[in-house]
C-alpha positions in Angstrom: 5.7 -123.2 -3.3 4.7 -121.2 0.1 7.3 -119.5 1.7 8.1 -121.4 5.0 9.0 -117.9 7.4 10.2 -120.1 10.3 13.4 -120.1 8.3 13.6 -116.4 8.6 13.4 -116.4 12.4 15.5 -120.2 13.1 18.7 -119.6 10.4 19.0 -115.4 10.5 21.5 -115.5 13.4 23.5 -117.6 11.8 23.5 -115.4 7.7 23.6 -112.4 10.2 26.8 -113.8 11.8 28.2 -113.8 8.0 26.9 -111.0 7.2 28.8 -108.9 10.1 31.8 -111.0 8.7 31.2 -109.7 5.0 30.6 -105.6 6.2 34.3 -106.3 8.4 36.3 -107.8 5.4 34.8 -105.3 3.0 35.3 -102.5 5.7 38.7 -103.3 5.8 39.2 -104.0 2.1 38.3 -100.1 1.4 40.4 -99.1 4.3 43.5 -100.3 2.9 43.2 -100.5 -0.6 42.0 -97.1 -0.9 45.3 -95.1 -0.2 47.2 -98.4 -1.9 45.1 -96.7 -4.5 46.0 -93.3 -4.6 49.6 -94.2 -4.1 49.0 -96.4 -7.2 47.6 -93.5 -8.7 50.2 -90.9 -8.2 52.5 -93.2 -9.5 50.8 -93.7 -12.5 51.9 -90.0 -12.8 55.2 -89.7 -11.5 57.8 -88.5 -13.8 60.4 -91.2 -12.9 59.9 -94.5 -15.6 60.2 -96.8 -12.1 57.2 -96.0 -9.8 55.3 -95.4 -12.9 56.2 -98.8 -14.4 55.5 -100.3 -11.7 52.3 -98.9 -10.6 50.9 -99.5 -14.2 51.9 -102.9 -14.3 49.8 -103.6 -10.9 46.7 -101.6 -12.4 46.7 -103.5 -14.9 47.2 -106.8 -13.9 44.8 -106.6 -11.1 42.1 -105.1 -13.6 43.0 -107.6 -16.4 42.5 -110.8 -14.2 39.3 -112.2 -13.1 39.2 -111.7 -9.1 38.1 -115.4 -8.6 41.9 -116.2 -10.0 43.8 -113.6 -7.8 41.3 -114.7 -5.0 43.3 -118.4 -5.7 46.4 -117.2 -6.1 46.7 -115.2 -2.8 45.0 -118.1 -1.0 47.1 -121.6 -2.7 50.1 -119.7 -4.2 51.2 -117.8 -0.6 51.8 -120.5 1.4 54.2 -121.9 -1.1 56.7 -119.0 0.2 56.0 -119.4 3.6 53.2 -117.1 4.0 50.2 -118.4 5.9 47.0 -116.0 7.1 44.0 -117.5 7.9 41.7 -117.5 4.9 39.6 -114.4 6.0 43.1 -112.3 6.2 44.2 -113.8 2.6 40.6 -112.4 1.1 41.0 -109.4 2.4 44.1 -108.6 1.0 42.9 -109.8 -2.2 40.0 -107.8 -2.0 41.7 -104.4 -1.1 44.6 -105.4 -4.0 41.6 -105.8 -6.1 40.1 -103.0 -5.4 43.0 -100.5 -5.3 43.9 -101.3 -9.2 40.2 -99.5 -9.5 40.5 -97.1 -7.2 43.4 -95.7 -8.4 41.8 -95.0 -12.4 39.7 -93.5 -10.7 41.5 -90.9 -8.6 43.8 -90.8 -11.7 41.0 -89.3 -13.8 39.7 -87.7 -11.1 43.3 -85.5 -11.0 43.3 -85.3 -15.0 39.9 -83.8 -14.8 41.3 -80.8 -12.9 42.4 -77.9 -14.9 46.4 -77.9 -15.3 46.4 -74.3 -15.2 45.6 -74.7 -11.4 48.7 -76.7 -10.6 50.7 -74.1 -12.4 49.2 -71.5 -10.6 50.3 -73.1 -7.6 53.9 -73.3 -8.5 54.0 -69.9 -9.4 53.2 -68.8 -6.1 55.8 -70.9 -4.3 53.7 -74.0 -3.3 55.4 -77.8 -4.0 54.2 -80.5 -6.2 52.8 -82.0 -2.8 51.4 -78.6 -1.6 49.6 -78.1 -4.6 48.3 -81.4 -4.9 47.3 -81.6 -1.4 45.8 -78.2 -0.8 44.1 -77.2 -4.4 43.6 -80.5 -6.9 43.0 -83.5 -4.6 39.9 -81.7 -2.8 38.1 -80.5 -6.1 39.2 -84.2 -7.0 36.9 -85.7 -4.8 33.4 -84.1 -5.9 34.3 -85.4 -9.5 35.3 -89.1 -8.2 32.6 -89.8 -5.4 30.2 -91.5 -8.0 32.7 -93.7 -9.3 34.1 -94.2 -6.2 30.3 -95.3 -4.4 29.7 -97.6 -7.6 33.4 -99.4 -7.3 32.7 -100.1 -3.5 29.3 -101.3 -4.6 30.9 -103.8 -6.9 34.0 -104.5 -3.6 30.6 -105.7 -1.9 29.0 -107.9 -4.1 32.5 -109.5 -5.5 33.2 -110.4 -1.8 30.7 -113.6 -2.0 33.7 -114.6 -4.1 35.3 -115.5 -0.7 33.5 -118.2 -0.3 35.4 -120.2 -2.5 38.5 -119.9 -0.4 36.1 -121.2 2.9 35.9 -117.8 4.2 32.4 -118.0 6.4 31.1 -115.0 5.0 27.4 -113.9 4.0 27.2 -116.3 0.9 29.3 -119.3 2.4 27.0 -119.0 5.4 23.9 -119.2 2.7 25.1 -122.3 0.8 25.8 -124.0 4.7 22.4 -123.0 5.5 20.7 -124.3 2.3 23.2 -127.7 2.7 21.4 -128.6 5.8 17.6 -127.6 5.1 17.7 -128.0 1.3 15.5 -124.2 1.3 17.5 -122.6 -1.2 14.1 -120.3 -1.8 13.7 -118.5 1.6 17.2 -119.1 2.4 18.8 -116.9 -0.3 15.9 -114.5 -0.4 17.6 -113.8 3.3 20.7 -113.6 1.3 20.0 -111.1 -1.2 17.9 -109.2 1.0 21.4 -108.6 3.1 23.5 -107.4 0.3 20.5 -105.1 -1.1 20.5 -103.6 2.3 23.9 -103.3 2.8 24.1 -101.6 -0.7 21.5 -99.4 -0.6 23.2 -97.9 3.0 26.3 -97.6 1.5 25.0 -95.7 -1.6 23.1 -93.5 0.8 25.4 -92.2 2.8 28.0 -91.2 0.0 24.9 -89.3 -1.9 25.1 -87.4 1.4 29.1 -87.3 1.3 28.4 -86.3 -2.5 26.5 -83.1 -1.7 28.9 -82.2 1.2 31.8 -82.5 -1.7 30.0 -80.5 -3.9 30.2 -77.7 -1.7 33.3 -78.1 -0.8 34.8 -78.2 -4.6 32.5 -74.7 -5.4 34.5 -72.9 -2.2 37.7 -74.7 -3.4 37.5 -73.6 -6.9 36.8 -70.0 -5.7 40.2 -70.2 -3.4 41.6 -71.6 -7.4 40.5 -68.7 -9.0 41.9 -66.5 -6.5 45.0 -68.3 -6.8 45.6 -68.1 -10.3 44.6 -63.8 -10.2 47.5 -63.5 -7.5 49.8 -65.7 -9.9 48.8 -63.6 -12.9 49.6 -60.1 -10.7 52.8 -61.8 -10.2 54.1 -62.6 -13.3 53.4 -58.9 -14.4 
C-alpha cells in the first residue's frame, strides 16, 4: 500500500494542535507532581507514624493501580462530590497523582543512596534536619536520580495517550479523529508516533545534558561533604 503524503501536509495542523495539547498537560503533570513527590517522599521518611502512613498508603496505591482506572475514577467518581474540571484539568491531575507515587521512590532512594554519615556530620556542626537535607543530601541526590527520573517522565509521556479515553483532545484522540474521518490509519499514525518519538527523544536529550551538569555538581558537593565531616571529626575531639 503507497503512502498517500497529502495526508501529512492536509491533517498535521490538526495532530499538531494535539500534540501542543499533550507537551501542556504533560508539562504540567511534572510541574506538580514532582514536588507532590518529594513531599510524598520525605514523608515516607518522617519519623511520625502519620505523614508516613499516609504517604505510603498513596505510593502505593497510585503504583499498584492501572492508570487507565485512576484516569476513570478522577474523571466519573469527582463529580459525584461536586467536583467538576473540564476533562483536560481532571487528566492532569491524574497524571501528576500518577506520577508523583513514582517520583517519590525515586527521590526516596535517591536520599537512601547518600551516605548517613553525611547527615550526621551535618548535625554535629549545628545544621537542622532541613539544613542538612537541603544544603548537603538533596543536591548529591539529584546526580544519582536524573536517569530514573528522565525514564519515569518518558513513561508520564507515552501514558498520557491514556487521556483519550476520558475525551481529552490530545495527540492520540486527535489520531483516532483523524483516522475516523479518512479511514488512513497507516500515514495517519505514522504522524502519530513520529510526534511522541520526537517529543521523547528531546526530552531525553536535554536531561543527558542536565545529567552531566549534575554530575559536576555532586563531585564539588561531595568535596564540601568531606570537608564537612573533617570539621565534625576536629570537633568531636
Amino acid at each position: 500500500m503507497a503512502l498517500d503524503f497529502s495526508i501529512f501536509v492536509e491533517y498535521g495542523p490538526r495532530l499538531l494542535m494535539g500534540f501542543w495539547l499533550t507537551i501542556k498537560i504533560v508539562i504540567a503533570a511534572i510541574i506538580l507532581g514532582m514536588p507532590w513527590g518529594l513531599v510524598l517522599a520525605l514523608g515516607r521518611r518522617s519519623r511520625f507514624l502519620i505523614p508516613r502512613l499516609a504517604a505510603t498508603s498513596f505510593v502505593e496505591i497510585f503504583r499498584n493501580t492501572p492508570f487507565i482506572i485512576q484516569v476513570f475514577l478522577f474523571f466519573y467518581v469527582l463529580p459525584f462530590y461536586g467536583i467538576r474540571f473540564p476533562a483536560e484539568y481532571v487528566g492532569t491531575l491524574a497524571l501528576a497523582a500518577f506520577g508523583s507515587a513514582y517520583f517519590a521512590e525515586i527521590i526516596r532512594g535517591g536520599i537512601d543512596a547518600v551516605s548517613k554519615g553525611q547527615l550526621e556530620s551535618a548535625r554535629a556542626i549545628g545544621m537542622s534536619d532541613w539544613q542538612a537535607m537541603k544544603n548537603i543530601v538533596l543536591p548529591q541526590t539529584l546526580s544519582i536520580i536524573l536517569p530514573p527520573l528522565t525514564n519515569q517522565t518518558l513513561s508520564l509521556i507515552k501514558e498520557s495517550a491514556i487521556l483519550s479515553t476520558i475525551t481529552v483532545n490530545e495527540l492520540t484522540m486527535s489520531g483516532i479523529r483523524v483516522q475516523g474521518e479518512i479511514f488512513r490509519p497507516f500515514e495517519v499514525f505514522i504522524m502519530v508516533a513520529l510526534l511522541y518519538w520526537g517529543f521523547n527523544e528531546s526530552i531525553a536529550f536535554l536531561m543527558r545534558k542536565i545529567e552531566r551538569k549534575a554530575n559536576k555538581a555532586r563531585t564539588s558537593n561531595q568535596n564540601i561533604a568531606g570537608k564537612t565531616t573533617s570539621i565534625s571529626r576536629g570537633a568531636s575531639r
